[in-house]
Backbone as a printed PyTorch tensor [residue, N CA C, xyz], in Angstrom:
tensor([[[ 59.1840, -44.3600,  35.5180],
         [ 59.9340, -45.1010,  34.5240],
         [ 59.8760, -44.4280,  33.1590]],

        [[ 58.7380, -43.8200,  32.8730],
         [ 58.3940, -43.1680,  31.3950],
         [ 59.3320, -42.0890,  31.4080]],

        [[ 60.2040, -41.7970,  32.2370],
         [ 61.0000, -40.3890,  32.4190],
         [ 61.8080, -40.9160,  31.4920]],

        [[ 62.7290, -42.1590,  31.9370],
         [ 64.0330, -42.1550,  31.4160],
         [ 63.8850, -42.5630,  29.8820]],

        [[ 62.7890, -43.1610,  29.5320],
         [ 62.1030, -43.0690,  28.4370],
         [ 62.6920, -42.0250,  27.5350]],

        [[ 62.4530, -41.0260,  27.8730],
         [ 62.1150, -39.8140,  26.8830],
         [ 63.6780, -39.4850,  26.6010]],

        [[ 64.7000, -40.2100,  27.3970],
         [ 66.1870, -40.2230,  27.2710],
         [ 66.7270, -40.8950,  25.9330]],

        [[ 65.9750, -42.0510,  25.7920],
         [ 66.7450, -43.1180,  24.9490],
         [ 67.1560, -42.6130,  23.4480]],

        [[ 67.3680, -43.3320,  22.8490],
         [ 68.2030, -43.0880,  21.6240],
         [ 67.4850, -43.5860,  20.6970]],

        [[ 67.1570, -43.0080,  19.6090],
         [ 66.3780, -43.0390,  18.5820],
         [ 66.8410, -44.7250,  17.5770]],

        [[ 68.4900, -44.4470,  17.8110],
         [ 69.5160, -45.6280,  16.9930],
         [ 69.2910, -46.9280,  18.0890]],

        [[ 68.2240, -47.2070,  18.8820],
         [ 68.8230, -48.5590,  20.0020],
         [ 67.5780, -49.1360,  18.8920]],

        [[ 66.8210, -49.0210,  17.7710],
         [ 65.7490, -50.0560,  17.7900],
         [ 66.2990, -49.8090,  16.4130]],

        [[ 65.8370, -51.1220,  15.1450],
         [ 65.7120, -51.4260,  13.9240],
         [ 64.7220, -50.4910,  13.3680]],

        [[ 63.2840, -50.5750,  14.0960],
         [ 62.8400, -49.2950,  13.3160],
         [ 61.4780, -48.5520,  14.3130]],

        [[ 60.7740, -47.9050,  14.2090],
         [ 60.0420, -47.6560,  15.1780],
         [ 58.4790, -48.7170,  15.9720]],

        [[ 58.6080, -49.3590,  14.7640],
         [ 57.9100, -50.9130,  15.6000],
         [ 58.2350, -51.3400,  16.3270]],

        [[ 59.1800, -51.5080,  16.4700],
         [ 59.8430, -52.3130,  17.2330],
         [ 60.0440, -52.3350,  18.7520]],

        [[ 59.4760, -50.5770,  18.9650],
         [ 59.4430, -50.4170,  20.4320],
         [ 57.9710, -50.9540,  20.6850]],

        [[ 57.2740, -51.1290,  19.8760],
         [ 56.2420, -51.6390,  20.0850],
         [ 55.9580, -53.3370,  20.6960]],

        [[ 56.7390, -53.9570,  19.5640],
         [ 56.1560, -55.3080,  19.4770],
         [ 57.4980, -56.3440,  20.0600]],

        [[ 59.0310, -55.8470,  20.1930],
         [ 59.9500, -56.7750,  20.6010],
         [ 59.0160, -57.0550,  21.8020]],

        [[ 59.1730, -58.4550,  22.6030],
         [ 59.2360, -59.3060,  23.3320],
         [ 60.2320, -58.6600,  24.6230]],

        [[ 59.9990, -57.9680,  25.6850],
         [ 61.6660, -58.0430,  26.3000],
         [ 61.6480, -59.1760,  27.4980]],

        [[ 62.3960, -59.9080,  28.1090],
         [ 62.1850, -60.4480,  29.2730],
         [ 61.5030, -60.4830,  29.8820]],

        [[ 60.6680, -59.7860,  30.4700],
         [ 59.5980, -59.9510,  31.2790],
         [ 58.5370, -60.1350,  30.7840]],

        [[ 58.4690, -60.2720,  29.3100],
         [ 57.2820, -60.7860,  28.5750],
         [ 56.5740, -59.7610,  27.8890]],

        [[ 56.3900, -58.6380,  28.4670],
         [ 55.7580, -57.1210,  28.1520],
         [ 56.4260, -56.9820,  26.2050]],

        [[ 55.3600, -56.6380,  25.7470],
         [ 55.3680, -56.3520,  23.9380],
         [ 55.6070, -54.9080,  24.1020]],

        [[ 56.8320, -55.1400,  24.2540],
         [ 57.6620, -53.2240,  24.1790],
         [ 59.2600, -53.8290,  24.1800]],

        [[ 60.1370, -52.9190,  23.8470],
         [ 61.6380, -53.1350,  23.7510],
         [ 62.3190, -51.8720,  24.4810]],

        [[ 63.3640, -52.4990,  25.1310],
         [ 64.1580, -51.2570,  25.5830],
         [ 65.1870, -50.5510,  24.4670]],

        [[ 64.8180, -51.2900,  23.8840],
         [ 66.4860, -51.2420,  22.1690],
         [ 67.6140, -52.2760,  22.7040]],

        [[ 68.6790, -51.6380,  22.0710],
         [ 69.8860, -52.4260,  21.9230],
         [ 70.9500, -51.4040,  22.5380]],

        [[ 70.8330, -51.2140,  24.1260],
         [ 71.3950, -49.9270,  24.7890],
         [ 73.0700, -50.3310,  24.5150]],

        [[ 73.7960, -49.4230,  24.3200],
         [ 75.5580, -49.3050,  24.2790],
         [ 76.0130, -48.1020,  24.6090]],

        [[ 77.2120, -47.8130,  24.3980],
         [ 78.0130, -46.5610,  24.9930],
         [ 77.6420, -45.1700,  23.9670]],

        [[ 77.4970, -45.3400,  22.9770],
         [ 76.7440, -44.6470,  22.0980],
         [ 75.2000, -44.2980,  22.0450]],

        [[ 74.3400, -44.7820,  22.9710],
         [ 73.2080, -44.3110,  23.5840],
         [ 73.3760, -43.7130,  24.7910]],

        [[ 74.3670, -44.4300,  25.4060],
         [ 74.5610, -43.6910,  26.7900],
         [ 74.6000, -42.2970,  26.7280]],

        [[ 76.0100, -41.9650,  25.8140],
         [ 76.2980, -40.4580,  25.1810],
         [ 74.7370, -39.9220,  24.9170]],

        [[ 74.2660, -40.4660,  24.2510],
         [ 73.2630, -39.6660,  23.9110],
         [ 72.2830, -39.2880,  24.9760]],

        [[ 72.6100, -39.7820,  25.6370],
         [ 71.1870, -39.9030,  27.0430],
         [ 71.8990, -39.0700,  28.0380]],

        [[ 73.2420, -38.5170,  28.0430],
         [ 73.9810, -37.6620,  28.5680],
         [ 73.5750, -36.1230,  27.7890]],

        [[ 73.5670, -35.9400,  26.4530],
         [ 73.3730, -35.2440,  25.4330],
         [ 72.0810, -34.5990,  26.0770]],

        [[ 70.9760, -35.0980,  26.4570],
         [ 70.0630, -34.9980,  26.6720],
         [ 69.8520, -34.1870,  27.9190]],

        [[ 70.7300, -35.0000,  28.9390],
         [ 70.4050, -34.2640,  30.0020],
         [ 71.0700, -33.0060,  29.9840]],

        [[ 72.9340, -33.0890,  29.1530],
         [ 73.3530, -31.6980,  29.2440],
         [ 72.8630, -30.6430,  28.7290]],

        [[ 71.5760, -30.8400,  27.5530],
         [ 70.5920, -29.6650,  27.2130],
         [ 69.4840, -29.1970,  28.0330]],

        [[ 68.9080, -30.1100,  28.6700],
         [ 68.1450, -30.5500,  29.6740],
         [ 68.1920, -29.4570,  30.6000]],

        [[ 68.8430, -30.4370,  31.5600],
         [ 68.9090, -30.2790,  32.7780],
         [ 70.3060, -29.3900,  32.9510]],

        [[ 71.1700, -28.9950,  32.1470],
         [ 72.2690, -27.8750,  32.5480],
         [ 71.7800, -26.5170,  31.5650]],

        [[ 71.7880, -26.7660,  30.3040],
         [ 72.0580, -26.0200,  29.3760],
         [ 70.7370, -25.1260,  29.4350]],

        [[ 69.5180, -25.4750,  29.3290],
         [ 69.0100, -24.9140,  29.8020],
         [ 68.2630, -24.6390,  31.3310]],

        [[ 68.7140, -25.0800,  31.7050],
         [ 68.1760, -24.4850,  33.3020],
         [ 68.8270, -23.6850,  33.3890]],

        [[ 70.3270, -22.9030,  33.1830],
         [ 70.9050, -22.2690,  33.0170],
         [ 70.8430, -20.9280,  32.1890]],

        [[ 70.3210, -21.1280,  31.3020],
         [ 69.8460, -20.0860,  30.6220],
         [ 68.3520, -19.3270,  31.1010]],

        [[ 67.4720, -20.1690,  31.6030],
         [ 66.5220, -19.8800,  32.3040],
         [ 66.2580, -19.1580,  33.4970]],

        [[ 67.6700, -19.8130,  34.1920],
         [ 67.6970, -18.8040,  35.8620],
         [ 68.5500, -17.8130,  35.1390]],

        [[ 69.4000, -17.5000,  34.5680],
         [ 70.0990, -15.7320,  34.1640],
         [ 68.8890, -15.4460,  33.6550]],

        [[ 68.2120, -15.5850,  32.4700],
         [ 67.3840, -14.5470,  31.8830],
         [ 66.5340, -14.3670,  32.8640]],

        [[ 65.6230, -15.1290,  34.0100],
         [ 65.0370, -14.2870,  34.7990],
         [ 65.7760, -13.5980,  35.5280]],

        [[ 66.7790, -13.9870,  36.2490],
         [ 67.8210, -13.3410,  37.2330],
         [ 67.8810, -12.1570,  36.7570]],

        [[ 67.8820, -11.7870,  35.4390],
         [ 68.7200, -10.6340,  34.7660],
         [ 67.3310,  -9.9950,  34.1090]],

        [[ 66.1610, -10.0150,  34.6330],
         [ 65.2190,  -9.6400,  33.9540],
         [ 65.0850,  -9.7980,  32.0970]],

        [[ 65.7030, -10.6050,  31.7840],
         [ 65.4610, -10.0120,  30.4650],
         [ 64.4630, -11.0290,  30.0400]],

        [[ 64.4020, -11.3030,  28.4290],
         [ 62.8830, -12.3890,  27.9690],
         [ 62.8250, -13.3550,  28.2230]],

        [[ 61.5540, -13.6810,  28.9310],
         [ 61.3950, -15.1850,  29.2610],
         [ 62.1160, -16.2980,  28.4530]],

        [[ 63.2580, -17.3420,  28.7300],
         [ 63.3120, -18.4770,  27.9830],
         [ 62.2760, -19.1690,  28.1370]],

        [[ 62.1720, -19.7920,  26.9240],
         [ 60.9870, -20.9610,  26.8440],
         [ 61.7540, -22.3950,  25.6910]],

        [[ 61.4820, -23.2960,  26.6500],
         [ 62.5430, -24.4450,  26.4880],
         [ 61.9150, -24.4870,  24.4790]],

        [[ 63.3490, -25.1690,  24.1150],
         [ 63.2230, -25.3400,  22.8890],
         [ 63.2840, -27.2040,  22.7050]],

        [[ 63.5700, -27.5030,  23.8360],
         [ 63.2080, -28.7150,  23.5000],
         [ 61.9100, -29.5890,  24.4420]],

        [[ 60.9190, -28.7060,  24.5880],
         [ 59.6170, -29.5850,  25.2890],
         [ 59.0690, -29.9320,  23.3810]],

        [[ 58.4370, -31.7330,  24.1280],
         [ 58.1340, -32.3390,  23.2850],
         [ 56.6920, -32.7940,  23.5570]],

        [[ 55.7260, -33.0690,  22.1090],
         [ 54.4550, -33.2600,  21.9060],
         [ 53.7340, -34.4490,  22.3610]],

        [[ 53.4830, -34.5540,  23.2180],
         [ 52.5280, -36.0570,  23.5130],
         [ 51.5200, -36.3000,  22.8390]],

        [[ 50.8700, -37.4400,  22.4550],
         [ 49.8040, -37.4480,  21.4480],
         [ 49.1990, -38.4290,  21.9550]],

        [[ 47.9460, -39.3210,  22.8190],
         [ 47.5180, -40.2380,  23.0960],
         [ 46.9580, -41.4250,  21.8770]],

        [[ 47.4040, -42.4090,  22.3840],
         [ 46.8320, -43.0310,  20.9950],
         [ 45.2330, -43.6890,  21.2720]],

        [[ 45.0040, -44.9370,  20.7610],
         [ 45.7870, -45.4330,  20.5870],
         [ 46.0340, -45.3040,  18.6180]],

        [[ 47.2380, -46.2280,  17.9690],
         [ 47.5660, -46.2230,  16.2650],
         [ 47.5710, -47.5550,  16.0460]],

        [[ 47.4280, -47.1210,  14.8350],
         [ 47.9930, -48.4480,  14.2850],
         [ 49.6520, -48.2640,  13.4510]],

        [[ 49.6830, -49.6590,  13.4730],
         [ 51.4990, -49.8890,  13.0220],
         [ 51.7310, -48.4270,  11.4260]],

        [[ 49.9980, -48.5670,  10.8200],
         [ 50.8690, -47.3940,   9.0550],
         [ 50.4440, -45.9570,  10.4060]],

        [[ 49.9820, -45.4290,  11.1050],
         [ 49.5610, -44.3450,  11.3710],
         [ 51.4570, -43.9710,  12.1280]],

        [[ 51.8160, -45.0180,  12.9130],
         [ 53.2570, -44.7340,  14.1010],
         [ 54.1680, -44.4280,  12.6870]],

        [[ 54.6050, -44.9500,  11.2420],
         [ 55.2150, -45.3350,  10.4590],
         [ 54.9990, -44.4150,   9.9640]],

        [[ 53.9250, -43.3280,   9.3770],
         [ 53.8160, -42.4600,   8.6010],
         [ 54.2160, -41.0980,   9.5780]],

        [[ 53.9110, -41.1340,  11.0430],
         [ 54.2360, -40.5240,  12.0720],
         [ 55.6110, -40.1210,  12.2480]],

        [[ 56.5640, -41.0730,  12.3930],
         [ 57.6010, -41.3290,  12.1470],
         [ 58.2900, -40.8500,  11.0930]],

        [[ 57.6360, -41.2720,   9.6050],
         [ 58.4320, -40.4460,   8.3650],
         [ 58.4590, -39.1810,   8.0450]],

        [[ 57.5490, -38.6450,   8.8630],
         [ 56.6290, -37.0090,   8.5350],
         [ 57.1260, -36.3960,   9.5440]],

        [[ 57.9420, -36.7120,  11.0870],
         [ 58.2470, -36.0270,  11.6930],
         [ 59.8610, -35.9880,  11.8290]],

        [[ 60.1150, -34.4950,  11.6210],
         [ 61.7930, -33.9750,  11.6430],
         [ 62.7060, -34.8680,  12.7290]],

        [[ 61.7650, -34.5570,  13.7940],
         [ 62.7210, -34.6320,  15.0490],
         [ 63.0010, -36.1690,  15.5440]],

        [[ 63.5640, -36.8090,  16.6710],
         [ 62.7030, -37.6170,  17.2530],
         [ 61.7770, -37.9670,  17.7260]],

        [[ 61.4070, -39.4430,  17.1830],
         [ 59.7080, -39.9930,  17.8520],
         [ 60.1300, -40.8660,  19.2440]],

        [[ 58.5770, -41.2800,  19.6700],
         [ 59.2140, -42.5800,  21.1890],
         [ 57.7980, -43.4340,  20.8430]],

        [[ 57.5960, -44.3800,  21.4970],
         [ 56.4650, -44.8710,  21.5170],
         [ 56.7620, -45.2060,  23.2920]],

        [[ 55.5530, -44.9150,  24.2200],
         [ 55.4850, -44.9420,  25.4620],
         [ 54.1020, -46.3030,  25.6650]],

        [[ 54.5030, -47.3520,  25.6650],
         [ 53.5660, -48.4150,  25.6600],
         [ 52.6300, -48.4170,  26.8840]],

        [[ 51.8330, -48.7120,  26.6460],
         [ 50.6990, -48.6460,  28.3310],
         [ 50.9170, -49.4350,  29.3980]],

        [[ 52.3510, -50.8330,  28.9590],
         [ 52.5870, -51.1500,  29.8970],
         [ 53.9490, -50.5900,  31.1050]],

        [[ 54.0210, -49.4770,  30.4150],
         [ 55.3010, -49.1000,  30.6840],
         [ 54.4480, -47.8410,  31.6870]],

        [[ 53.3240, -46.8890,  31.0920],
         [ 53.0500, -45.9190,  31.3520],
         [ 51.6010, -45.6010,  32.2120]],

        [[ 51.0560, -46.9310,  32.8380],
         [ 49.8730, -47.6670,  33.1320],
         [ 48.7370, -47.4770,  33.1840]],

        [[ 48.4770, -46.4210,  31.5710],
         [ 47.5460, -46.2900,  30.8110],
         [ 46.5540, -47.3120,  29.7700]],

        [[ 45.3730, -46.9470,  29.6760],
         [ 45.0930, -47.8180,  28.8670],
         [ 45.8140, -47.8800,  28.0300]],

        [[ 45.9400, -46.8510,  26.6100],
         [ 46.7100, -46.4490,  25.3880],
         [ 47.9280, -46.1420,  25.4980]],

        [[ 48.5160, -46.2360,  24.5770],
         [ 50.0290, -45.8170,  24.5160],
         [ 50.0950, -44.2400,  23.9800]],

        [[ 51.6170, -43.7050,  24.4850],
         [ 51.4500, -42.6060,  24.0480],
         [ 52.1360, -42.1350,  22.9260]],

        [[ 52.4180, -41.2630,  21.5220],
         [ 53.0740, -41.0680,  20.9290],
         [ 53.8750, -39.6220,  21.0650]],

        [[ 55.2440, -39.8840,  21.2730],
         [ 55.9230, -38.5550,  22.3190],
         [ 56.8560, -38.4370,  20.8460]],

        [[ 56.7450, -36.4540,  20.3930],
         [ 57.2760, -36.1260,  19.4690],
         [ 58.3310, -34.9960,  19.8970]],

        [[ 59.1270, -35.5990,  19.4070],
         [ 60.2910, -33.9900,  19.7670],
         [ 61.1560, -33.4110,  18.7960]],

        [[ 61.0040, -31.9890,  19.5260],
         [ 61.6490, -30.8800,  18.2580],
         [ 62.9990, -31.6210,  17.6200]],

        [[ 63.2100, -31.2170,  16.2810],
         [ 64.2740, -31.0990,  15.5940],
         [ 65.5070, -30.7590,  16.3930]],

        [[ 66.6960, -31.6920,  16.2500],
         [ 67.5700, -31.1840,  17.2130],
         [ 68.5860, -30.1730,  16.7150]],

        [[ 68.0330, -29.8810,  15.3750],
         [ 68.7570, -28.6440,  14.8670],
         [ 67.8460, -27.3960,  15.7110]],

        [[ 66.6370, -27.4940,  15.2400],
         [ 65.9860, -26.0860,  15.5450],
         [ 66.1600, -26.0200,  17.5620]],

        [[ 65.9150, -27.1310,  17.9470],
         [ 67.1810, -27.0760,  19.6160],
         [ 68.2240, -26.2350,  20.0460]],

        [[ 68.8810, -26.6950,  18.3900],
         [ 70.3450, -25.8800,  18.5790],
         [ 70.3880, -24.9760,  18.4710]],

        [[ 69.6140, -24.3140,  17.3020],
         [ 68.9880, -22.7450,  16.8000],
         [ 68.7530, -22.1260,  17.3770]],

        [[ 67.4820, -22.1960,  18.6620],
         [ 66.8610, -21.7590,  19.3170],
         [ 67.6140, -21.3630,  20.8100]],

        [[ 68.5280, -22.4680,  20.9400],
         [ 69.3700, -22.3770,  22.1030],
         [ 70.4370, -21.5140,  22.3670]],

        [[ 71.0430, -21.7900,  20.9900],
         [ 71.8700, -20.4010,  21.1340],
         [ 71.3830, -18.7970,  20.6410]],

        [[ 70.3780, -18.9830,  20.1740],
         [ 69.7790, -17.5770,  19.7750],
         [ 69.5190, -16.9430,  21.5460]],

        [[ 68.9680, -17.8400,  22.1180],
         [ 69.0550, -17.6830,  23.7630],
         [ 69.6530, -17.4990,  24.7460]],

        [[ 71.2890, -17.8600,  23.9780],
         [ 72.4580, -17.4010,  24.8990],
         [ 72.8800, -16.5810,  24.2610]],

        [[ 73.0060, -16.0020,  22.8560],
         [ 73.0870, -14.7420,  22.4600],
         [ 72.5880, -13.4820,  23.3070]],

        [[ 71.4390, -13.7360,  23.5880],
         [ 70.8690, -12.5890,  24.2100],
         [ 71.2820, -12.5810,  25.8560]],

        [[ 72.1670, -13.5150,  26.1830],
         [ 72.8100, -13.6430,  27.6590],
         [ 74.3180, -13.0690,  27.4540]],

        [[ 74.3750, -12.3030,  26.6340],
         [ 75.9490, -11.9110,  25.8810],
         [ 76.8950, -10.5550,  26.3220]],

        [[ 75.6510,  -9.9860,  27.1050],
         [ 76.2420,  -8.6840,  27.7620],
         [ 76.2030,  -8.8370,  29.3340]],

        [[ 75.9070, -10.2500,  29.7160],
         [ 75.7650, -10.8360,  31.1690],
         [ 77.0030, -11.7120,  31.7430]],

        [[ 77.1650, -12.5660,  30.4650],
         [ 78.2520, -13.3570,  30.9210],
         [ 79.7000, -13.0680,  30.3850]],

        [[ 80.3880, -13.3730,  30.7500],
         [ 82.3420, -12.9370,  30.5560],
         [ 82.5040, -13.2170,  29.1910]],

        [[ 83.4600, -13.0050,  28.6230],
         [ 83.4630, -13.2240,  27.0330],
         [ 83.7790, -15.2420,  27.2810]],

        [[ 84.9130, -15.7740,  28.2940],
         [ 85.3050, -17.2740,  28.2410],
         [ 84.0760, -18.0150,  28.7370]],

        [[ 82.7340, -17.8560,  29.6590],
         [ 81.1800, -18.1580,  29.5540],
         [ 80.6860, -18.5880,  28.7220]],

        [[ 80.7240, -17.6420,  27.7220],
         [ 79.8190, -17.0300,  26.5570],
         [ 80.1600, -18.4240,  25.8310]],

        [[ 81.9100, -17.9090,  25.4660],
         [ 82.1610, -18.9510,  24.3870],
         [ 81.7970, -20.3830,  25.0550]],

        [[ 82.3140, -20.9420,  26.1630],
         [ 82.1910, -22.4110,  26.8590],
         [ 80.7360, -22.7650,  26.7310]],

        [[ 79.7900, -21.5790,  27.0790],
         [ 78.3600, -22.1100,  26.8040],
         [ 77.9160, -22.6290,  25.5950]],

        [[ 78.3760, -21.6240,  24.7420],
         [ 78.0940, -22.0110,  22.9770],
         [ 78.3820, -23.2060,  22.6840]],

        [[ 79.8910, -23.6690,  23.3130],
         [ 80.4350, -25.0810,  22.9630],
         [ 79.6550, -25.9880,  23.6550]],

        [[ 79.1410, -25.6480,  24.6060],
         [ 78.5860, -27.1100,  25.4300],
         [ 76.8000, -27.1240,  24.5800]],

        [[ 76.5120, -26.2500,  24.1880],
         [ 75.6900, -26.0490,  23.2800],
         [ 75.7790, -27.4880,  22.1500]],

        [[ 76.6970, -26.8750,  21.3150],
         [ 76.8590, -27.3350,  20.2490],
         [ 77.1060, -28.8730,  20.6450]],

        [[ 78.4410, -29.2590,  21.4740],
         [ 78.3890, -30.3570,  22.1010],
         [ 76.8000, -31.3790,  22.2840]],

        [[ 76.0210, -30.4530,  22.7150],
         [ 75.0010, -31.3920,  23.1840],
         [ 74.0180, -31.6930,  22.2840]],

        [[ 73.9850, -30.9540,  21.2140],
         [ 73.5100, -31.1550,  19.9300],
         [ 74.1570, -32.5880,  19.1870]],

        [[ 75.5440, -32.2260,  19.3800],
         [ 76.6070, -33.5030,  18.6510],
         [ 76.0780, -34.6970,  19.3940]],

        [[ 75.5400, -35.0620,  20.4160],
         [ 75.7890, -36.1820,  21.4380],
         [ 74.0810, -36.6270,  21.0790]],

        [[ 73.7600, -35.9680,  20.3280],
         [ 72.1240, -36.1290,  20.1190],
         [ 72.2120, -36.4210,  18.4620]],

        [[ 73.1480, -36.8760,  18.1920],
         [ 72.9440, -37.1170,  16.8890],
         [ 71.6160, -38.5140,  16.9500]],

        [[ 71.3140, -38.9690,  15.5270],
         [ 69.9810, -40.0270,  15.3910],
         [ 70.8860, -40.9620,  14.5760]],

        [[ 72.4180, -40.9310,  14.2490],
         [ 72.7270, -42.2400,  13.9990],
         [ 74.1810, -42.4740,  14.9720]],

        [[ 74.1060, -43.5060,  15.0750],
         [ 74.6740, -44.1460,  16.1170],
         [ 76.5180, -43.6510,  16.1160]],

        [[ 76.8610, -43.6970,  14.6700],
         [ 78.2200, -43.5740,  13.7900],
         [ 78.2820, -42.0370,  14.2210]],

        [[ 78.0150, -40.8400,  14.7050],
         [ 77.9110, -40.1470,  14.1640],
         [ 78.0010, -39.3050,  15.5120]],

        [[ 77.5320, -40.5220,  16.9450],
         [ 77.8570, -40.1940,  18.5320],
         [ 78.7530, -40.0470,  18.7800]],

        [[ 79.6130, -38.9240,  19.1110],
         [ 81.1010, -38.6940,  19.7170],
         [ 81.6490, -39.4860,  20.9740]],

        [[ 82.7110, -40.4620,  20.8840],
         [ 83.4310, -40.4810,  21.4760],
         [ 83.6760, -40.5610,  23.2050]],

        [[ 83.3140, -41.1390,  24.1880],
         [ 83.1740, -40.9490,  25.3840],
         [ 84.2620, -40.0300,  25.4890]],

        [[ 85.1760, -40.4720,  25.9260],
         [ 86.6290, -40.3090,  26.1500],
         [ 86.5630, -38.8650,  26.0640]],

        [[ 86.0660, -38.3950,  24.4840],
         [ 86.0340, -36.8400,  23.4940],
         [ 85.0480, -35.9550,  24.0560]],

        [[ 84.4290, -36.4100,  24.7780],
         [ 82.8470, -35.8670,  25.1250],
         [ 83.9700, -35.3930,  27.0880]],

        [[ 84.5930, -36.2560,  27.2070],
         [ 84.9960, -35.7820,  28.6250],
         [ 86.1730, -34.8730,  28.6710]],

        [[ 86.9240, -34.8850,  27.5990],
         [ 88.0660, -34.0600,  27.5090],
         [ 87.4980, -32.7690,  27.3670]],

        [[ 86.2850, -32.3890,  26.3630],
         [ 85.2660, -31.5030,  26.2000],
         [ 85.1890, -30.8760,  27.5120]],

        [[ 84.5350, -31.5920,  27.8820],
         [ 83.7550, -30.6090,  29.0430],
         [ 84.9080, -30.2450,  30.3520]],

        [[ 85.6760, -31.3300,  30.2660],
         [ 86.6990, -30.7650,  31.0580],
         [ 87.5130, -29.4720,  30.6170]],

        [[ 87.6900, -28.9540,  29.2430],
         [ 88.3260, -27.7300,  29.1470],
         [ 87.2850, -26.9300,  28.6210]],

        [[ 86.2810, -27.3410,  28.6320],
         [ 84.8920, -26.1610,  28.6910],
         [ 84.8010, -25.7260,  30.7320]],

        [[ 85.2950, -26.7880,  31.0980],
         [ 85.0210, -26.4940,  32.9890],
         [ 86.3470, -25.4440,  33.0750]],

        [[ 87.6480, -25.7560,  32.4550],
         [ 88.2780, -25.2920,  32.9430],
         [ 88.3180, -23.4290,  32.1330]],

        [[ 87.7970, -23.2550,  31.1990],
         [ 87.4820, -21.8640,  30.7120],
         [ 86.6430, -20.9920,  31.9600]],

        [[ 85.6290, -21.6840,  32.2660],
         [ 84.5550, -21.4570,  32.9110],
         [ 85.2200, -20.9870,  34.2720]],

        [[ 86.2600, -21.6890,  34.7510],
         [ 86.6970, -21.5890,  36.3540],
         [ 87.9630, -20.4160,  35.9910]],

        [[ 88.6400, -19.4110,  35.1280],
         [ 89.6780, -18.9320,  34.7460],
         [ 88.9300, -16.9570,  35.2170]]])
């Protein structure tokens, strides 16, 4: 369950307490947020860096011998347990996204505090990584990768206003598929 966790959207809660202490249905003092189509995106965002964007970059650069990728978006676990100013100052001091992984969720004593990279330096790092995949793949690759890149950066935005578009996100990738298949 702590997997899909690490999916959610920074914008589903009021503030980072809150994953702590809402009430949800089953009684458990943790919150799932306030999930909508604009987290969804984002939890798509996630996996298309994830689980395409880079796994992809990972099997060419070994395939192709060249430098190890090393994911730019593995994130920091921190065992707690905190208190509410330690998660809050945690929270203000860190770039990227935070999570709070409650012990009833994760069936630990303590909860965990899960920190992740900046989703700029993600983006930075990601394409500095398909740069160097640039004399491997076709010039219409190259570019479609960059875009689904950037794309998945966009879909990871941290305010809600600011999540592209379902609809925009599918027209996307459909003429990023269709570069790719030419």
């Amino acid at each position: 369950m702590a997997g899909s966790l690490l999916f959610y959207a920074p914008f589903i809660w009021e503030n980072i307490l809150e994953q702590r202490y809402v009430a949800g249905e089953d009684g458990r003092l943790n919150s799932y947020g306030h999930q909508s189509k604009a987290s969804d995106i984002f939890a798509f965002g996630v996996t298309l860096q994830l689980d395409f964007i880079e796994n992809f970059i990972s099997q060419l650069t070994e395939g192709y011998g060249l430098k190890a990728f090393v994911s730019p978006s593995k994130e920091e676990w921190i065992e707690g347990p905190f208190t509410d100013a330690e998660i809050l100052e945690i929270d203000r001091d860190h770039p990227g996204r935070v999570l709070i992984i409650p012990p009833s969720v994760n069936g630990e004593r303590y909860e965990w505090f899960v920190k992740f990279p900046a989703r700029e330096d993600v983006y930075t790092k990601t394409t500095e990584a398909i740069d160097v995949l640039s004399n491997v793949l076709k010039p219409t690759e190259f570019s479609a990768l960059k875009k689904l890149a950037r794309l998945a950066r966009d879909m990871q935005s941290p305010h809600k206003e600011e999540i592209p578009d379902a609809g925009f996100v599918v027209e996307l990738i459909g003429k990023y598929q269709r570069q790719l298949s030419r």
